[in-house]
C-alpha positions in Angstrom: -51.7 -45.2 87.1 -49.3 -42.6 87.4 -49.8 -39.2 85.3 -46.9 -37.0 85.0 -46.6 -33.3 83.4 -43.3 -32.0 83.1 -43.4 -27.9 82.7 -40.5 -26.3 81.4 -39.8 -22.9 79.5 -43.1 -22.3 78.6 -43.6 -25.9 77.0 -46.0 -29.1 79.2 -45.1 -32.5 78.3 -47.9 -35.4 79.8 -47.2 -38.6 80.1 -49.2 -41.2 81.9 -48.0 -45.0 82.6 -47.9 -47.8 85.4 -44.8 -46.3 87.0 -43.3 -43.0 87.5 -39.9 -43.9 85.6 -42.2 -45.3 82.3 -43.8 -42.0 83.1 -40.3 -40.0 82.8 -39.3 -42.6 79.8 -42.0 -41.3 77.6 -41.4 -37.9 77.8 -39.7 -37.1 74.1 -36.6 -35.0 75.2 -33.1 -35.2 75.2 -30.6 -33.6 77.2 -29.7 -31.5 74.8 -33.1 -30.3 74.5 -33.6 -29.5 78.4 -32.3 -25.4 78.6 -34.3 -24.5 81.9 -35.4 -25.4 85.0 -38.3 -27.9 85.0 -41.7 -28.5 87.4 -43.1 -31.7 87.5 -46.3 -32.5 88.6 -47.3 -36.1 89.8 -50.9 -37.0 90.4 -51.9 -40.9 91.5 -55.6 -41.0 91.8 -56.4 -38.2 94.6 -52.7 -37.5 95.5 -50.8 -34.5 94.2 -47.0 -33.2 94.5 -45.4 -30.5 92.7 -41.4 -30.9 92.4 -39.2 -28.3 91.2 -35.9 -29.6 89.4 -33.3 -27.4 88.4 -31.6 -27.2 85.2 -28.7 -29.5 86.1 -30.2 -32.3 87.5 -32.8 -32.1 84.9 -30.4 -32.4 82.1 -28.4 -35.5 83.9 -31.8 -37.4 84.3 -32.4 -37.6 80.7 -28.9 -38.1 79.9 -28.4 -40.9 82.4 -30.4 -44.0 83.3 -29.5 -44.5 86.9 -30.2 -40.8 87.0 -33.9 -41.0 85.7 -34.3 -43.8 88.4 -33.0 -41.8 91.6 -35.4 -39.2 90.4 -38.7 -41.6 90.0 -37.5 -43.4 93.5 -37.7 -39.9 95.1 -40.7 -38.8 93.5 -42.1 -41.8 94.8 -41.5 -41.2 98.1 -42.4 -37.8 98.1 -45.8 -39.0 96.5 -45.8 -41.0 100.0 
């Protein structure tokens, strides 16, 4: 069980699901929404990792599947 906060302009979205891109799926945003940088913090039972993701690639993740799936494949391995 994955749980996933995404902190960005002042506003923390948590999710938690079996994997880390139903994790990013659930979070209720649009690109349009996304107007600043973003942190996201992954915890998997006694493992933590902080990732800072710019505004850019933030706003193409939501916007794009294959995006959102490069990011959860690289969250994963930095979970690692």
């Amino acid at each position: 069980m994955y749980k996933l906060t995404l902190k960005m302009a002042g506003i923390s979205y948590k999710t938690e699901a079996e994997t880390i891109l139903e994790a990013l799926t659930l979070i209720p945003l649009s690109w349009e929404q996304i107007k600043a940088k973003g942190e996201i913090t992954l915890i998997k039972g006694t493992k933590k990792h902080e990732h800072l993701v710019y505004l850019r690639p933030l706003r193409r993740c939501f916007a794009n599947k294959s995006a959102m799936m490069l990011l959860s494949k690289r969250l994963e391995l930095l979970l690692q």
